[in-house]
Backbone as XML, in Angstrom:
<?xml version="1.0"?>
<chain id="A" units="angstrom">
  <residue number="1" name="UNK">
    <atom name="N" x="114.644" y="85.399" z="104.681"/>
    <atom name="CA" x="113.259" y="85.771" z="104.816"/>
    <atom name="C" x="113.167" y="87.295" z="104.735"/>
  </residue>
  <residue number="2" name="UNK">
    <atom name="N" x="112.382" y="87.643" z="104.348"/>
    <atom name="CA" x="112.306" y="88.707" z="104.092"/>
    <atom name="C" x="110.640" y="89.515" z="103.858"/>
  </residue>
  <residue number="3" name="UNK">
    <atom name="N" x="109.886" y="90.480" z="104.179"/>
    <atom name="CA" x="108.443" y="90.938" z="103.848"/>
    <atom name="C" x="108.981" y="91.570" z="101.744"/>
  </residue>
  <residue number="4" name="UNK">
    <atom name="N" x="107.603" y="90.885" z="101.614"/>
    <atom name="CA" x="107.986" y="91.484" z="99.906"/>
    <atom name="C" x="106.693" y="92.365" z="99.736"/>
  </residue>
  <residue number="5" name="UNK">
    <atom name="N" x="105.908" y="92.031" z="100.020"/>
    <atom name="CA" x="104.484" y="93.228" z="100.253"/>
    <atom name="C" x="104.076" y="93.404" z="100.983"/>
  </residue>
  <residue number="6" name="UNK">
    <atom name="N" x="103.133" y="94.727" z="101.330"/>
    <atom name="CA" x="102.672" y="95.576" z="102.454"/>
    <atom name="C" x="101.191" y="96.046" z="101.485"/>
  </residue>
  <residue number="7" name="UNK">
    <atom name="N" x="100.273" y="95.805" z="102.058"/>
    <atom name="CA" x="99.115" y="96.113" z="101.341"/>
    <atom name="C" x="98.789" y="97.636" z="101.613"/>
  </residue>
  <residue number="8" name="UNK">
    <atom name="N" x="98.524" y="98.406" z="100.548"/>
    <atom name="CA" x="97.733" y="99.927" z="100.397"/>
    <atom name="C" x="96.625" y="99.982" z="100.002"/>
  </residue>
  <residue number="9" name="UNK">
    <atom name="N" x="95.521" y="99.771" z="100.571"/>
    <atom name="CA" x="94.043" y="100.294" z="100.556"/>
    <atom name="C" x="93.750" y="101.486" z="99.895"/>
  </residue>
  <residue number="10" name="UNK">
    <atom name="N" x="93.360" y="101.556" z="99.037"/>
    <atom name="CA" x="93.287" y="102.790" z="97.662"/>
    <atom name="C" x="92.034" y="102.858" z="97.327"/>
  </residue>
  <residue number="11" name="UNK">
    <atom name="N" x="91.622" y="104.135" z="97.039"/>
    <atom name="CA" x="90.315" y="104.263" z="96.531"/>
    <atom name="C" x="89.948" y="103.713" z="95.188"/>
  </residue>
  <residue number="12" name="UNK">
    <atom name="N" x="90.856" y="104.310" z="94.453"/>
    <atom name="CA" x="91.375" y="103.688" z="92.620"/>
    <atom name="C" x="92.752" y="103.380" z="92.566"/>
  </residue>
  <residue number="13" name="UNK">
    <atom name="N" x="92.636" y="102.698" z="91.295"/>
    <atom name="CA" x="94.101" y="102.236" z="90.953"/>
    <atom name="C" x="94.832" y="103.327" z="90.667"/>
  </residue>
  <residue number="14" name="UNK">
    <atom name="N" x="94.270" y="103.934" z="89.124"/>
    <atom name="CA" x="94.962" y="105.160" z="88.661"/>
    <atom name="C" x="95.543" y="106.266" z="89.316"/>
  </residue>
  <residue number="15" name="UNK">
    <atom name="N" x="94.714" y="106.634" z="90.437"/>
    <atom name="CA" x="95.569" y="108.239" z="90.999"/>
    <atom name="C" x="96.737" y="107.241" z="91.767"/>
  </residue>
  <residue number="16" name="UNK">
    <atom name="N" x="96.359" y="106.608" z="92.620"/>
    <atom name="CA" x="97.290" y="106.438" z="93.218"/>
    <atom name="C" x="98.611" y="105.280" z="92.617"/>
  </residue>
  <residue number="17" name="UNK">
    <atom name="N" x="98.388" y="105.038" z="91.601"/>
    <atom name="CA" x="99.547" y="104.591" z="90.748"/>
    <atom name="C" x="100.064" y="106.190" z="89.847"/>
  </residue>
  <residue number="18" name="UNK">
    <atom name="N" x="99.383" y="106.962" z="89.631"/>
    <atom name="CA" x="100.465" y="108.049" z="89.493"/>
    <atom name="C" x="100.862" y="108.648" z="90.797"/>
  </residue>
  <residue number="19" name="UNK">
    <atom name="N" x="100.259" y="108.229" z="91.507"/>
    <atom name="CA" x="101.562" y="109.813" z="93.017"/>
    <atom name="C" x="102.439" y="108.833" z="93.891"/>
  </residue>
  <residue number="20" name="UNK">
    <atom name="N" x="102.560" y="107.007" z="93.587"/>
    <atom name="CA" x="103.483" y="106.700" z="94.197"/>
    <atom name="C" x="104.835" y="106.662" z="92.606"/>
  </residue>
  <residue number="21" name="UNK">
    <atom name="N" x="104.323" y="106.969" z="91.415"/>
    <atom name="CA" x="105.137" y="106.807" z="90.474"/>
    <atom name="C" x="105.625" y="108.025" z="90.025"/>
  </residue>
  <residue number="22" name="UNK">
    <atom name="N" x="104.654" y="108.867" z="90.041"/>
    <atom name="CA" x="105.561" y="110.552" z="89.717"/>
    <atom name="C" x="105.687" y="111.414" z="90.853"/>
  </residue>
  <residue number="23" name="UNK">
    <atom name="N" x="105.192" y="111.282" z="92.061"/>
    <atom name="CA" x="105.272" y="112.270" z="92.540"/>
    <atom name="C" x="106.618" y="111.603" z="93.737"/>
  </residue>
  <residue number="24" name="UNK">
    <atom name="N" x="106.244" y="109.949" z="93.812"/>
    <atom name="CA" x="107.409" y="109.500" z="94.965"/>
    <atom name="C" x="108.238" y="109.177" z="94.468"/>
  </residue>
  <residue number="25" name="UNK">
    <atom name="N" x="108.261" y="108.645" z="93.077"/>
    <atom name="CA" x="109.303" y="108.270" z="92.450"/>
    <atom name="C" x="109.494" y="107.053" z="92.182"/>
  </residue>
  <residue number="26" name="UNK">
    <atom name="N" x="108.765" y="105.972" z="92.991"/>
    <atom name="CA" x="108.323" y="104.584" z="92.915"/>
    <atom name="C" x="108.185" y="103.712" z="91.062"/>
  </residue>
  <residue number="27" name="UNK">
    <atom name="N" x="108.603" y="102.910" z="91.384"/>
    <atom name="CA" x="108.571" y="101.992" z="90.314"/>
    <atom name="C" x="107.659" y="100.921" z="90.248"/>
  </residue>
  <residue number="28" name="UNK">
    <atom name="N" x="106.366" y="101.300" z="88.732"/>
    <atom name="CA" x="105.471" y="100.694" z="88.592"/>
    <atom name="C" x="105.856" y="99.036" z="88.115"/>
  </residue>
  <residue number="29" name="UNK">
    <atom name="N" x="105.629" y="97.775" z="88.953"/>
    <atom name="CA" x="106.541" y="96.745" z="88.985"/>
    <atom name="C" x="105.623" y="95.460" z="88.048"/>
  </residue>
  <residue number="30" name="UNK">
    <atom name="N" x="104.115" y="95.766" z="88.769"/>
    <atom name="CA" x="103.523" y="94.934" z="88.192"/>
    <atom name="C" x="102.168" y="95.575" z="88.032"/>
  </residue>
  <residue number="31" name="UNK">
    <atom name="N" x="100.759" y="95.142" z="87.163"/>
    <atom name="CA" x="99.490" y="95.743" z="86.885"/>
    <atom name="C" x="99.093" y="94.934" z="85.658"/>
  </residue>
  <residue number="32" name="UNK">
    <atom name="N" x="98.195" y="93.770" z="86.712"/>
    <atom name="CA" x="97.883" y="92.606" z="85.664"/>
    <atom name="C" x="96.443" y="92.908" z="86.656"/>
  </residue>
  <residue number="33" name="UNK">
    <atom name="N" x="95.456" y="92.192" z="85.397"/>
    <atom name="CA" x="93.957" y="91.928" z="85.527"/>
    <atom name="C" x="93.853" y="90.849" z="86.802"/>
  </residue>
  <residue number="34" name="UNK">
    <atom name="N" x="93.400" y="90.932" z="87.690"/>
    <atom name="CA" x="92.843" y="89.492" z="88.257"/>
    <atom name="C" x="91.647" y="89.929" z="88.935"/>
  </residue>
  <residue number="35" name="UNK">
    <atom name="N" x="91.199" y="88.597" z="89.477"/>
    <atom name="CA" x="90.028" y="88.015" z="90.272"/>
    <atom name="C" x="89.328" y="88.355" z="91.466"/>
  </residue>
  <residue number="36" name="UNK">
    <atom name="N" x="88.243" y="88.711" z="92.506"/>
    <atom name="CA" x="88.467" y="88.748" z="93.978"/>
    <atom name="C" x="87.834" y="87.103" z="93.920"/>
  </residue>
  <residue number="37" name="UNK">
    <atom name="N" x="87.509" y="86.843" z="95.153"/>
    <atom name="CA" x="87.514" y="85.747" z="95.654"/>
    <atom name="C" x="86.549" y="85.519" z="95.570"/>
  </residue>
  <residue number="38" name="UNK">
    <atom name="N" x="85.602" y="86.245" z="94.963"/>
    <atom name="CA" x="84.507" y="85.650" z="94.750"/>
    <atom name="C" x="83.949" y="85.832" z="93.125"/>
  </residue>
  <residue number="39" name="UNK">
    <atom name="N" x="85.066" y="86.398" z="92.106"/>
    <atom name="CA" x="85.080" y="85.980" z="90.943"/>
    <atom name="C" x="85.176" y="87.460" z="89.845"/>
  </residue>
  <residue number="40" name="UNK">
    <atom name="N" x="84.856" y="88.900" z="90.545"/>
    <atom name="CA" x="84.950" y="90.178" z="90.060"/>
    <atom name="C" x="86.131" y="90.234" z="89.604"/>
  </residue>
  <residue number="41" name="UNK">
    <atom name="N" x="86.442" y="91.095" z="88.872"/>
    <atom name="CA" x="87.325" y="91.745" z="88.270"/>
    <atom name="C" x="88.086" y="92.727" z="89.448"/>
  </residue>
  <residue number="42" name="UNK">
    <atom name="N" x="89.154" y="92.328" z="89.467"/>
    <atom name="CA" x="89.986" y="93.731" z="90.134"/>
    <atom name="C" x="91.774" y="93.732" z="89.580"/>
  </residue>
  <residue number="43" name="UNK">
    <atom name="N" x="92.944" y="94.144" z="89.622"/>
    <atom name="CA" x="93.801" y="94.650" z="89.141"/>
    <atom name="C" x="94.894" y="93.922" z="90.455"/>
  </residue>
  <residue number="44" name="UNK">
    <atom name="N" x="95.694" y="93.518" z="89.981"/>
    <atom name="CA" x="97.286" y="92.881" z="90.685"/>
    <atom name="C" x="98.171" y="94.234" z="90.838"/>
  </residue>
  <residue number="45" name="UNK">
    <atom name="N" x="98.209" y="95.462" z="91.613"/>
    <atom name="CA" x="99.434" y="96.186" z="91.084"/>
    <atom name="C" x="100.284" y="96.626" z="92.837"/>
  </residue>
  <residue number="46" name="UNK">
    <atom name="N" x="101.424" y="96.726" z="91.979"/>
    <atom name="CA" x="102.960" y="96.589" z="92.955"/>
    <atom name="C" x="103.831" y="97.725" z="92.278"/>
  </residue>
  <residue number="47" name="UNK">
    <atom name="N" x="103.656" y="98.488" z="93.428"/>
    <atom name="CA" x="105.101" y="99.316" z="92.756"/>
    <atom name="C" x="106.099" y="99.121" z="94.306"/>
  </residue>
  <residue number="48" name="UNK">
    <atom name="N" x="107.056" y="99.426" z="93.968"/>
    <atom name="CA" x="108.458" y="99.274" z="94.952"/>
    <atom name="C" x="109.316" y="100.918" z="94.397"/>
  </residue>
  <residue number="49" name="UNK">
    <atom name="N" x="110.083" y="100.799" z="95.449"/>
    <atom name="CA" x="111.570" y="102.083" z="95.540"/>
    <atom name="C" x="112.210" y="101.415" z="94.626"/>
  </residue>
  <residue number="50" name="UNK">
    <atom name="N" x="112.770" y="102.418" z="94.061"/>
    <atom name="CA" x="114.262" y="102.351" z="92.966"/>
    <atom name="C" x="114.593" y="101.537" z="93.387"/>
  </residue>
  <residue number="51" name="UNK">
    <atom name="N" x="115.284" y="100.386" z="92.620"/>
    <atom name="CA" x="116.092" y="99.263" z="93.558"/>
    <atom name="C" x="115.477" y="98.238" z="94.486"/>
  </residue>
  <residue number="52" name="UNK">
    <atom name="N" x="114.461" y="98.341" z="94.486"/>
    <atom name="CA" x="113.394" y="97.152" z="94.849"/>
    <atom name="C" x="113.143" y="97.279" z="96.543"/>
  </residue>
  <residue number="53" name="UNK">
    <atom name="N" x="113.583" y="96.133" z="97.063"/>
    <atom name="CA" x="112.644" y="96.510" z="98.453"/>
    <atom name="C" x="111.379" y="96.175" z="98.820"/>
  </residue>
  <residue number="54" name="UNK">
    <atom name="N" x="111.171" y="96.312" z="99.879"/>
    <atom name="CA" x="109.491" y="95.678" z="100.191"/>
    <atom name="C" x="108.625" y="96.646" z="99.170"/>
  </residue>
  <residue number="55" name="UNK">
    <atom name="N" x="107.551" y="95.959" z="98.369"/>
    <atom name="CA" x="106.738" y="97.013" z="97.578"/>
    <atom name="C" x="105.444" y="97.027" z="98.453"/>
  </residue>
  <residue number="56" name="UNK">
    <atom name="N" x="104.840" y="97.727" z="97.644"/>
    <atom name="CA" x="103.361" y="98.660" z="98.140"/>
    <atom name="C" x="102.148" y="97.281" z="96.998"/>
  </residue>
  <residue number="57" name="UNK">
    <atom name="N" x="101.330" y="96.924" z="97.617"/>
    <atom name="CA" x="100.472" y="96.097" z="96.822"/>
    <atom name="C" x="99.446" y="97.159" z="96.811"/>
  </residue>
  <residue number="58" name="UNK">
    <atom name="N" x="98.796" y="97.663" z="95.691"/>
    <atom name="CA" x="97.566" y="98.701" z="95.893"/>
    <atom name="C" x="96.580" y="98.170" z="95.176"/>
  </residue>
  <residue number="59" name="UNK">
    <atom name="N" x="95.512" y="97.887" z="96.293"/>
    <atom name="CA" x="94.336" y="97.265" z="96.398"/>
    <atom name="C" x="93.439" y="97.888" z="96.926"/>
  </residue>
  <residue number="60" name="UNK">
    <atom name="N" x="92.535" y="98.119" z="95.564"/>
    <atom name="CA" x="91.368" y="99.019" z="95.481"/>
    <atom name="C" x="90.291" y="98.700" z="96.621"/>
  </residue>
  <residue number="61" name="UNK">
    <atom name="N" x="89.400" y="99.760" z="97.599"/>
    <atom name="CA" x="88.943" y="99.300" z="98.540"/>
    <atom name="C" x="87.517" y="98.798" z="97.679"/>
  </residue>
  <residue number="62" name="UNK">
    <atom name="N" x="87.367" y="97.262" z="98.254"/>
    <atom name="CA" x="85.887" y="96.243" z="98.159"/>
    <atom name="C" x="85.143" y="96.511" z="99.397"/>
  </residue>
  <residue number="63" name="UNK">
    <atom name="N" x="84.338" y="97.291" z="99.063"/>
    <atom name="CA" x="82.907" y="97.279" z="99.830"/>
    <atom name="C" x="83.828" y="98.293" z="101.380"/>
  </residue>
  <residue number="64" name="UNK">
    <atom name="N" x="82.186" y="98.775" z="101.728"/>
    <atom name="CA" x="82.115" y="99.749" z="102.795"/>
    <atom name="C" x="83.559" y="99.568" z="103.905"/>
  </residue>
  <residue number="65" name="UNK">
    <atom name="N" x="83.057" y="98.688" z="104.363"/>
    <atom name="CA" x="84.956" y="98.391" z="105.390"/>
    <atom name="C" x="86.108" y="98.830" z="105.038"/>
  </residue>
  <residue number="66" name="UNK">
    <atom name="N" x="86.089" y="98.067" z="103.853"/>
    <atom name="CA" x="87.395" y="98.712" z="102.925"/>
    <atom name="C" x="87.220" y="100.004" z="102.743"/>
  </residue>
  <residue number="67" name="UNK">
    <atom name="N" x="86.382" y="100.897" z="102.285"/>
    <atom name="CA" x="86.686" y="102.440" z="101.590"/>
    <atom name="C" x="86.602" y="103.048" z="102.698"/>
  </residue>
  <residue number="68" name="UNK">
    <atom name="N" x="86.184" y="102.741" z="104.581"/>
    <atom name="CA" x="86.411" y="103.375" z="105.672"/>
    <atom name="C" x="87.811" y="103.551" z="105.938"/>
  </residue>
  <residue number="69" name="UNK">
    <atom name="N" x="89.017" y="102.408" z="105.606"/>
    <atom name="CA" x="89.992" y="101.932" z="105.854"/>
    <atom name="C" x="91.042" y="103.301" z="104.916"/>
  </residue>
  <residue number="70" name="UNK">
    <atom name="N" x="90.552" y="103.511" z="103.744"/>
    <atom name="CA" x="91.211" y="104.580" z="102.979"/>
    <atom name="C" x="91.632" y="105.780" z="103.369"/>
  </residue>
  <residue number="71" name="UNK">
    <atom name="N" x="93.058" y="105.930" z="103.531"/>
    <atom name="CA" x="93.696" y="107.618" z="104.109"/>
    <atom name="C" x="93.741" y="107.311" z="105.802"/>
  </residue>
  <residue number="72" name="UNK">
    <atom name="N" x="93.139" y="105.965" z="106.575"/>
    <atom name="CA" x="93.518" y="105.694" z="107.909"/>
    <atom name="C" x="93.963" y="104.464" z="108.123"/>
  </residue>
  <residue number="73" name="UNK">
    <atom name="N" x="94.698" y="103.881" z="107.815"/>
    <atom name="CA" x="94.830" y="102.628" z="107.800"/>
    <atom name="C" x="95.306" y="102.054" z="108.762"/>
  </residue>
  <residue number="74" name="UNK">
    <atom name="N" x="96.524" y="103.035" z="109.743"/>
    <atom name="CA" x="96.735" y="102.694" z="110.612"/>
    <atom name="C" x="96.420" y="103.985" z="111.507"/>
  </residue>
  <residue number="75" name="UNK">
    <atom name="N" x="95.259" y="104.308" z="111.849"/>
    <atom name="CA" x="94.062" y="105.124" z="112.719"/>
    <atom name="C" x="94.857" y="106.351" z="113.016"/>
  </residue>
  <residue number="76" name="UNK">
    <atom name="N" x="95.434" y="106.887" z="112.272"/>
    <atom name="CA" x="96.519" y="108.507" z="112.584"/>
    <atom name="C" x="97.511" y="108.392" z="112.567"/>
  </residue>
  <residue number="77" name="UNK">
    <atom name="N" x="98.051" y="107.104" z="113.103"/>
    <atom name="CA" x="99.602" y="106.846" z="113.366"/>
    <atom name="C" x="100.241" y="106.637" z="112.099"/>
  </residue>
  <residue number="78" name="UNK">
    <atom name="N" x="101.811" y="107.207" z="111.907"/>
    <atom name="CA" x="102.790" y="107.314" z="111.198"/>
    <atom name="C" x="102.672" y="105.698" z="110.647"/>
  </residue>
  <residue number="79" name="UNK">
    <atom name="N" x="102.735" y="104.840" z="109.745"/>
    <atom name="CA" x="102.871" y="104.046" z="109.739"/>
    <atom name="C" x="103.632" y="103.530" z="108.636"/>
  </residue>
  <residue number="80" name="UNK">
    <atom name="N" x="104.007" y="104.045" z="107.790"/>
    <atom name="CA" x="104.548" y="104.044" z="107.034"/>
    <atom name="C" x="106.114" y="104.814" z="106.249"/>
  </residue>
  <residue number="81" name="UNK">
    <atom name="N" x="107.193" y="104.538" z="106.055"/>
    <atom name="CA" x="108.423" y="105.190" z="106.513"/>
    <atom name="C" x="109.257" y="104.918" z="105.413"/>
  </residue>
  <residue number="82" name="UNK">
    <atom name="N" x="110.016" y="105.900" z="104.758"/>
    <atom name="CA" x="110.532" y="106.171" z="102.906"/>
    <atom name="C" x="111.507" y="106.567" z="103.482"/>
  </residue>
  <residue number="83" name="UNK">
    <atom name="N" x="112.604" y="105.755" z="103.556"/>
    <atom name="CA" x="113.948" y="106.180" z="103.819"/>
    <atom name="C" x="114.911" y="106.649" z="102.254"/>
  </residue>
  <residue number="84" name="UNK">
    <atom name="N" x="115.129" y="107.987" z="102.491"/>
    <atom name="CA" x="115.986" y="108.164" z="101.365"/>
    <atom name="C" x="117.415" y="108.355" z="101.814"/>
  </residue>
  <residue number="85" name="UNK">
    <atom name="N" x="118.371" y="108.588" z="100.738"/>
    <atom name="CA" x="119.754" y="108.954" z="100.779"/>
    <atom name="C" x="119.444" y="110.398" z="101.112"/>
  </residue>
  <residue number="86" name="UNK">
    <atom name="N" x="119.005" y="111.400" z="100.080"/>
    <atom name="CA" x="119.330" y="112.874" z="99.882"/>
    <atom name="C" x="118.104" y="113.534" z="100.312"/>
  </residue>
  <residue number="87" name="UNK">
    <atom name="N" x="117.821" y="113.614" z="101.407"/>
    <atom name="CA" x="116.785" y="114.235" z="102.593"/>
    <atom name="C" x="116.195" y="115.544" z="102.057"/>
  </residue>
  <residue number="88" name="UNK">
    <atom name="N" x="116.833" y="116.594" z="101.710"/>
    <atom name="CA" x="116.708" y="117.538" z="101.385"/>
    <atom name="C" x="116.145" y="117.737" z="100.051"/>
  </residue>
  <residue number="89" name="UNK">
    <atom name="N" x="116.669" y="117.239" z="98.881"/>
    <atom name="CA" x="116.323" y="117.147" z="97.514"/>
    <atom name="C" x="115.009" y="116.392" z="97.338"/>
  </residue>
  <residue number="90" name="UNK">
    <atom name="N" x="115.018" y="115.350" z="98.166"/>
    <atom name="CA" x="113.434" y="114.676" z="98.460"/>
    <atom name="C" x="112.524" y="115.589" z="98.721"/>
  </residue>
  <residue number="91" name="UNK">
    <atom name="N" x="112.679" y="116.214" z="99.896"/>
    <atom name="CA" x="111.617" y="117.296" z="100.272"/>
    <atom name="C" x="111.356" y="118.240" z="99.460"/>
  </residue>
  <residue number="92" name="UNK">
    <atom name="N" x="112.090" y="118.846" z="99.086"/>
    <atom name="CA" x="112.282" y="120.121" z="97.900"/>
    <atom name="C" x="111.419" y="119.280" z="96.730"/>
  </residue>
  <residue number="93" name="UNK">
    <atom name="N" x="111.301" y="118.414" z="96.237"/>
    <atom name="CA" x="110.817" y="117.806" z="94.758"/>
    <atom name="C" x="109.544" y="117.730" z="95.588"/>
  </residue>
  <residue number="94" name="UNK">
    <atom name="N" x="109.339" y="116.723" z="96.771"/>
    <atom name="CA" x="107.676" y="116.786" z="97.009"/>
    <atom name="C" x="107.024" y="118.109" z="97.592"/>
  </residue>
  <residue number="95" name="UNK">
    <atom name="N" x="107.790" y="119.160" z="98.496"/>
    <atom name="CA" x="106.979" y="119.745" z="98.263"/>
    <atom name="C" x="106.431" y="120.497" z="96.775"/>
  </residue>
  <residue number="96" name="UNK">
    <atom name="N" x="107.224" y="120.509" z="95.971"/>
    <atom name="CA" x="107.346" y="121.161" z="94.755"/>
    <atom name="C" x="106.023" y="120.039" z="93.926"/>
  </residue>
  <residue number="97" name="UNK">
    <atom name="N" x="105.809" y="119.183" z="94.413"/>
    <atom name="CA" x="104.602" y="118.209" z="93.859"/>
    <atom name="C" x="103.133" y="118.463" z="94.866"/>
  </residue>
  <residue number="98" name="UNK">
    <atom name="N" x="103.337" y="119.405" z="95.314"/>
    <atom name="CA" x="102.420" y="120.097" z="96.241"/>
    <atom name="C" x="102.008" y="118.644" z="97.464"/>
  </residue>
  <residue number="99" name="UNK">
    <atom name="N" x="102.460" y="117.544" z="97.987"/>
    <atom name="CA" x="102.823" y="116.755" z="98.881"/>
    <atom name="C" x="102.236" y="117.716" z="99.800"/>
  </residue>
  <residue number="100" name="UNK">
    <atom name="N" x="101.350" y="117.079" z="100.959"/>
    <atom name="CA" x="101.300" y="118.009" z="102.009"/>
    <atom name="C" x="101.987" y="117.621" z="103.197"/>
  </residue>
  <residue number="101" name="UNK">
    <atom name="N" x="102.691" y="118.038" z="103.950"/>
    <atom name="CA" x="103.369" y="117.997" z="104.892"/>
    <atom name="C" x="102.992" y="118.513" z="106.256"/>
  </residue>
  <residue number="102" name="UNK">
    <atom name="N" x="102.961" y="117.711" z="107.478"/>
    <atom name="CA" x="101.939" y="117.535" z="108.530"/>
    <atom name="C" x="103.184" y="118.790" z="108.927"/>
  </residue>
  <residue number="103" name="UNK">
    <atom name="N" x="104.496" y="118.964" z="109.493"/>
    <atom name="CA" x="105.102" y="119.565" z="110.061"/>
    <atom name="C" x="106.552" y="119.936" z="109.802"/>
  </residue>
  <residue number="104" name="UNK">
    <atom name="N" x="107.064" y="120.933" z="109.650"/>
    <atom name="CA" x="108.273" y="121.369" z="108.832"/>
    <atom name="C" x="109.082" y="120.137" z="108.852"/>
  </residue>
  <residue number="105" name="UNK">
    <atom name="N" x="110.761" y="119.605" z="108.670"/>
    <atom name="CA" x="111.012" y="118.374" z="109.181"/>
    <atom name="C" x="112.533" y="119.195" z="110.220"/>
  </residue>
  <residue number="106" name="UNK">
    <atom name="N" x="112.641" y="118.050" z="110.808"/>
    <atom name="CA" x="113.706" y="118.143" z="112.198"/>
    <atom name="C" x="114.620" y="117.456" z="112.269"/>
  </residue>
  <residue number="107" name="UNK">
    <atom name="N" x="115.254" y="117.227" z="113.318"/>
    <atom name="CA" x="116.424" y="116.356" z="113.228"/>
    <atom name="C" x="116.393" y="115.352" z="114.402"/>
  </residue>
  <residue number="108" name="UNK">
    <atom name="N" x="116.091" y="114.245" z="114.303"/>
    <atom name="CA" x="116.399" y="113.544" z="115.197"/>
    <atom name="C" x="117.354" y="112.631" z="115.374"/>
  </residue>
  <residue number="109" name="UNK">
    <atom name="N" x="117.618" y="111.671" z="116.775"/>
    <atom name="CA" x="118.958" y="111.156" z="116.798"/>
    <atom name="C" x="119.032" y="110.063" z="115.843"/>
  </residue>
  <residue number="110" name="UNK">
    <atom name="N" x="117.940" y="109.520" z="115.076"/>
    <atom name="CA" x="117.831" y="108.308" z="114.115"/>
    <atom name="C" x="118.181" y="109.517" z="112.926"/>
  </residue>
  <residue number="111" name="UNK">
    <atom name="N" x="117.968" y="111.006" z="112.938"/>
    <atom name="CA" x="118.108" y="111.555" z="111.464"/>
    <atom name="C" x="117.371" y="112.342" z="111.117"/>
  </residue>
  <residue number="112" name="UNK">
    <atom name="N" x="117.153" y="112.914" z="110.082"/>
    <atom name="CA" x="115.832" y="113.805" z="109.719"/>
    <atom name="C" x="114.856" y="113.422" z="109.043"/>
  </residue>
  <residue number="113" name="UNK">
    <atom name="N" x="113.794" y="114.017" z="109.696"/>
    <atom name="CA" x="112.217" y="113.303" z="109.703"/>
    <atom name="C" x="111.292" y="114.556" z="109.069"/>
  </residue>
  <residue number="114" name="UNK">
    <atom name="N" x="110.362" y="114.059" z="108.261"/>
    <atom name="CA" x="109.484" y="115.030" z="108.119"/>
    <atom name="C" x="108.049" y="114.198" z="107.806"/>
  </residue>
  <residue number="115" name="UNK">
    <atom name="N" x="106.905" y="114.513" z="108.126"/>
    <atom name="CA" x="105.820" y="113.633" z="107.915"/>
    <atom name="C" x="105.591" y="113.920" z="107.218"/>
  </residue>
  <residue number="116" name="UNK">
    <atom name="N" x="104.464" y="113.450" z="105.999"/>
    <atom name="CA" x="103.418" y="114.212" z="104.653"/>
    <atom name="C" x="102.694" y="112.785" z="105.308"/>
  </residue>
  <residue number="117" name="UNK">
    <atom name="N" x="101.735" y="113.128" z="104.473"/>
    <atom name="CA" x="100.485" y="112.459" z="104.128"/>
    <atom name="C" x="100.764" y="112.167" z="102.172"/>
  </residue>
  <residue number="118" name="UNK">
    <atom name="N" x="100.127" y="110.397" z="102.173"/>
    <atom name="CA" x="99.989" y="110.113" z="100.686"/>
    <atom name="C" x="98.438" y="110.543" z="99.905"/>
  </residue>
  <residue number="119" name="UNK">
    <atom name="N" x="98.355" y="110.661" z="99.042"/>
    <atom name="CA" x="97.015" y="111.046" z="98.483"/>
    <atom name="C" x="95.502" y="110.752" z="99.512"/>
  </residue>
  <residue number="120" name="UNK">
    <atom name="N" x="95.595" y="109.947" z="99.927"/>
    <atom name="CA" x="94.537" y="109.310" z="100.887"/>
    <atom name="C" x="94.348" y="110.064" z="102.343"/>
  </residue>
  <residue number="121" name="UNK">
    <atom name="N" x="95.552" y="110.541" z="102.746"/>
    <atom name="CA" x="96.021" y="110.983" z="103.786"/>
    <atom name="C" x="96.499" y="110.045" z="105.109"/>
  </residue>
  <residue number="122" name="UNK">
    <atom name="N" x="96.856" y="108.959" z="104.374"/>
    <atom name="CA" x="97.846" y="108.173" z="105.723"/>
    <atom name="C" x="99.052" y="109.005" z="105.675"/>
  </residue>
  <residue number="123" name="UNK">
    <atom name="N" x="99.226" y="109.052" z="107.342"/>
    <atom name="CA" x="100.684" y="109.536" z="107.385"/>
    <atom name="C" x="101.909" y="108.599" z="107.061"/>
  </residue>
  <residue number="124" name="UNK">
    <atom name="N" x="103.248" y="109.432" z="106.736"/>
    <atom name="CA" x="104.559" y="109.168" z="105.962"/>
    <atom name="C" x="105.791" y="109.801" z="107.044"/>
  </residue>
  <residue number="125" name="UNK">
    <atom name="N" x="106.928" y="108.968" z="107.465"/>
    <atom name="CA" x="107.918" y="109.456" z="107.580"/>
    <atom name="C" x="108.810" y="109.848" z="106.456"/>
  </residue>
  <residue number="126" name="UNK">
    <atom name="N" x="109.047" y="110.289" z="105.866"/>
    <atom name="CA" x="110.466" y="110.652" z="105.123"/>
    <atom name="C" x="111.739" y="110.517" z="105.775"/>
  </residue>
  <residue number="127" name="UNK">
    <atom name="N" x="111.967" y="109.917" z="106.016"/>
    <atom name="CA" x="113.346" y="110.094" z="106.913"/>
    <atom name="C" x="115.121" y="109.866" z="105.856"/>
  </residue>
  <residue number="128" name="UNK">
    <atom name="N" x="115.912" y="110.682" z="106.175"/>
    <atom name="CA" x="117.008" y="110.621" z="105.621"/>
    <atom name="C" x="118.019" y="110.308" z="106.613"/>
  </residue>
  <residue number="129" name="UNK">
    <atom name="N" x="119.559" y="110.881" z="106.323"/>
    <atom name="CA" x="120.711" y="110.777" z="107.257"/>
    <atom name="C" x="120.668" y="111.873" z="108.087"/>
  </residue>
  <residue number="130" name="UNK">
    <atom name="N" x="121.237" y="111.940" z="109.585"/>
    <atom name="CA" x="121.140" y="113.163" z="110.110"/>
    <atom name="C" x="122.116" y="113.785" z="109.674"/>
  </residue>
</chain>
C-alpha cells in the first residue's frame, strides 16, 4: 500500500506545471482532458520526483472555496516536504530560480531544512542529509 497522489489546488494549470517542472525539477507524468462531476471541462495532470514517488495531482481551483484554498492549503503550516540527496545544489539552483525562501536553512537532528514557498505560497520543507 502505498499514497500515489496528494492533491495541489492551483490557480491554473500552466504556471504551475512549469515551476513544479523547471524550477523543481519534477516530472510532467500525465495531462489529459477530462470532466468535473458535473460535466465541464477540466485537465487530469500529475507530475512526480525523478524516479517516481507519491505525485502532486494539480487541480485547478472550481469555484470560490477552491480559489480561497490556493497558496493555504494547509492554513500556514509546512505541509509539504521534498526530500533531496544534494541539499546544497538544490538550494543554490532554486534560489537561482528566484524560489522564495521563508528562512536561511539550518541543521537539524533529522538534517537540513530550509522552507520556500511554491508559486501559490504554501509552505515547503526542502530537507536533505545532515
Amino acid at each position: 500500500m502505498r499514497i500515489d497522489l496528494v492533491t495541489l489546488v492551483v490557480a491554473d494549470y500552466d504556471p504551475a506545471i512549469a515551476f513544479f517542472t523547471e524550477v523543481l525539477g519534477f516530472e510532467l507524468v500525465e495531462d489529459k482532458p477530462s470532466l468535473t462531476n458535473d460535466g465541464r471541462p477540466k485537465r487530469w495532470v500529475v507530475v512526480r520526483p525523478p524516479g517516481g514517488g507519491t505525485g502532486l495531482l494539480l487541480a485547478r481551483a472550481d469555484g470560490e472555496r477552491q480559489a480561497a484554498a490556493v497558496g493555504d492549503q494547509t492554513h500556514g503550516r509546512v505541509g509539504f516536504f521534498l526530500q533531496v540527496d544534494d541539499f546544497d545544489a538544490t538550494y543554490r539552483r532554486m534560489v537561482e530560480a528566484k524560489v522564495e525562501f521563508v528562512k536561511p536553512p539550518r541543521t537539524e537532528p533529522y538534517g537540513r531544512v530550509a522552507v520556500f514557498r511554491d508559486l501559490a505560497g504554501n509552505p515547503w520543507d526542502l530537507l536533505g542529509p545532515a
